[in-house]
Structures are given as C-alpha cells and as structure tokens.
N, C-alpha and C positions, 0 to 999 in steps of 0.2 A: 680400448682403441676406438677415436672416433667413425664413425661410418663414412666411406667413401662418397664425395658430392655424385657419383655418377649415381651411385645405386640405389632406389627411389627407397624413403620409408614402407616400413611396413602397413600399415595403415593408408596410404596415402593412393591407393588402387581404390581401395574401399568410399574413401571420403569424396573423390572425386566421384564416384557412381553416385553418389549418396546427392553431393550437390548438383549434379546434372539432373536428375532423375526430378528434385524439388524445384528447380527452375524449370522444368517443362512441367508441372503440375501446376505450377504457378500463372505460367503461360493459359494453358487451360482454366483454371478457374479465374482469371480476366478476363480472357476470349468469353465467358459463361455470362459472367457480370457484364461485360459492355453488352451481350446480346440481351439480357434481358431486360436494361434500361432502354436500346433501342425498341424493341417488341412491347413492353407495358409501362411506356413513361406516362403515365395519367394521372389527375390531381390525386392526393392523398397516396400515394405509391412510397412507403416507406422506405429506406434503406435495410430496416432488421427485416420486413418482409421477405427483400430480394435477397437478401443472403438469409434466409430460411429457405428460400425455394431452389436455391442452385446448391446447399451444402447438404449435398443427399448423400447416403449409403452407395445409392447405382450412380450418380455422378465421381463420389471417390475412389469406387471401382473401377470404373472406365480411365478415371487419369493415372491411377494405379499401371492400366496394362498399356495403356498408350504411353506414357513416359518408361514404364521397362521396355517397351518393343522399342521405342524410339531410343534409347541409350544404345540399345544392342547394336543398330541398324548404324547409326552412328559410330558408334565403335567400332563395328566390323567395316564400314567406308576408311575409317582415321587409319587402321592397319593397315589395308589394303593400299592406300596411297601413300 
C-alpha cells in the first residue's frame, strides 16, 4: 500500500535536521572567512592559509553547538507558532 501524502516519511524528520544544522555551520564558517579576510588582507595572505587558520577542532566545535542550539530554538519557535 502506498504511504499516505499527509504522513511525512520516515527519514525525512531526520534529513531536515541534518540539512538545517549544515546550512547554519555553513553560515558560520563564511561569517569566519569574510572576517578573517577583513582582519588580515595583507600582501602575500594566501587563501590555503586562511582556511588553515579558521578550520580548527574549537572552531567546528563551536558550529557544531551553535547550529544544534540554533535548530532546536528554531524548531521549538516553528511549533509554537
């Protein structure tokens, strides 16, 4: 029997978390990147440099808990209204 259109796939709770969660890590490590071209645009300033210096352990920690905090916060605003 096919699945009813109302009733959302299985997976598809999951996949949306998944892609929200990577679009604000994404957001975040932009926001890293434009600030560090602003802060150290000087001659000879490479590009593999600055992405050696923003793609840290404590940097993908921090987008890790801020994009889960920020999914949540947003998800609990989406039900609520």
């Amino acid at each position: 029997m096919p699945p009813s259109p109302l009733s959302p796939r299985p997976l598809s709770h999951v996949l949306r978390a998944l892609i929200e969660v990577a679009f604000i890590i994404f957001l975040f490590y932009s926001n890293l990147l434009m600030g560090e071209f602003n802060r150290t645009n000087g001659p000879g300033k490479r590009f593999s440099v600055t992405l050696y210096d923003i793609f840290t352990i404590k940097n993908f920690s921090i987008a890790i808990i801020a994009a889960s905090m920020g999914y949540v916060i947003f998800e609990h605003m989406r039900k609520q209204l």
